[in-house]
N, C-alpha and C positions, 0 to 999 in steps of 0.2 A: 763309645762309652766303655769305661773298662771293665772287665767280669770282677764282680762281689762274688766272692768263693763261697757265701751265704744263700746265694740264687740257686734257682734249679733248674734243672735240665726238664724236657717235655717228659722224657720217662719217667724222671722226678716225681714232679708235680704230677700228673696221675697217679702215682704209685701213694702221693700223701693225701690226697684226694678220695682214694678209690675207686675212681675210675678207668675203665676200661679203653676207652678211647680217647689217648693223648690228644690228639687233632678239635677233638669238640670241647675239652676242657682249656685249648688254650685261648681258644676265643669267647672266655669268658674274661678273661684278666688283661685289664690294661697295666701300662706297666711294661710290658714285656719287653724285650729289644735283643736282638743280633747282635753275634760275635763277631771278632773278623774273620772266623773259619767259619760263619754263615751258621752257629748253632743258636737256636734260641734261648732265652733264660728268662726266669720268670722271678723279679723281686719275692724274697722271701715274705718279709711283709706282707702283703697283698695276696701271695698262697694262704696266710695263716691267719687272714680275715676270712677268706674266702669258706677255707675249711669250715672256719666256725660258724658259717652262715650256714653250710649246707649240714653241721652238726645240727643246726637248731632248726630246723627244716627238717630234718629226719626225724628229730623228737618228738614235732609239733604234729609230723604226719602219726609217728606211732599212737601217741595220744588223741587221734582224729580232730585234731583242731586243725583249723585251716586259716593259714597265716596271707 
């Protein structure tokens, strides 16, 4: 498959995330796939659902609701 210059890298995507550990964030996102130099990459798309899920998941915990 060939790399969307749009995708991101594991550092990436943790870093849009917030997350601390690349490794537990990537197995959240299907999607993903290998370079041929064996780097992963994560459709942009799918980071930028993702995000907003766990945006609306942090809102919902600040406000004590429970989704």
């Amino acid at each position: 498959m060939p790399c969307d210059p749009t995708d991101l890298t594991l550092d990436e995507l943790a870093a849009v995330l917030g997350v601390t550990s690349p490794e537990t964030v990537a197995q959240w996102l299907e999607g993903a796939y290998q370079t041929p130099d064996d780097e992963w990459r994560f459709p942009r798309a799918a980071v930028d659902a993702l995000a907003r899920r766990l945006a609306s998941l942090r809102e919902a915990n600040a406000a004590g609701v429970v989704t």
